[in-house]
N, C-alpha and C positions, 0 to 999 in steps of 0.2 A: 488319463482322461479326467480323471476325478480330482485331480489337482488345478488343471485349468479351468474346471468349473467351480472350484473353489475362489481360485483365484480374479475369475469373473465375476464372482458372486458381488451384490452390493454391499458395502459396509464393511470389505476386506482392503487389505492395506492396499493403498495406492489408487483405490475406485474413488470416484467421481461424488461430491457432495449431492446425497436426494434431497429434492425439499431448500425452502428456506432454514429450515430447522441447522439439514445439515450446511450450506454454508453460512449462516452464523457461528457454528462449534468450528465450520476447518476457518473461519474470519479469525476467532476468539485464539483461538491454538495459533496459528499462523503468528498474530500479534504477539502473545505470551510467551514465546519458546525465546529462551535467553541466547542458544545458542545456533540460533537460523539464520547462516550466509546470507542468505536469499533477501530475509527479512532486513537486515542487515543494509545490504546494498539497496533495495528501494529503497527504505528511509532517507539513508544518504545521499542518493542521487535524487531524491525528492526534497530534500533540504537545500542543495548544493541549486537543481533547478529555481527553486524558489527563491534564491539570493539573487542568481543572474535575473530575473524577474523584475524583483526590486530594485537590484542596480540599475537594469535598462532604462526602468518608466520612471526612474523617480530624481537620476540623472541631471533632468532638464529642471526641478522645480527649485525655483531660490525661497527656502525659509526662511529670508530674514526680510524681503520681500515686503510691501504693502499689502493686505488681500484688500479685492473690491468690496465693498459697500453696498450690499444686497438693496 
């Protein structure tokens, strides 16, 4: 019994950020950790989204194009 409330306890491994405080340290750790799958795969699929993005909208524009004359 006294391991599960240990384990409940706040600020024990795998408990839930208090405070702003705490998620800017699990924000800060999350970002910093060299070797985070996790962190890993959103970056990359957040990179990879952000191409398809730009490829989509930007598709249509001719830059060699005239622009109007404000």
């Amino acid at each position: 019994m006294a391991a599960a409330a240990a384990a409940a306890a706040p600020g024990g491994p795998g408990a839930a950020p208090q405070g702003l405080g705490g998620w800017l340290r699990s924000a800060y750790r999350f970002a910093t950790d060299r070797n985070d799958f996790r962190r890993n795969l959103l970056v990359n699929l957040g990179l990879f989204a952000a191409g398809v993005w730009v490829a989509r909208n930007l598709t249509d524009i001719d830059l060699m194009a005239p622009q109007p004359v404000p």
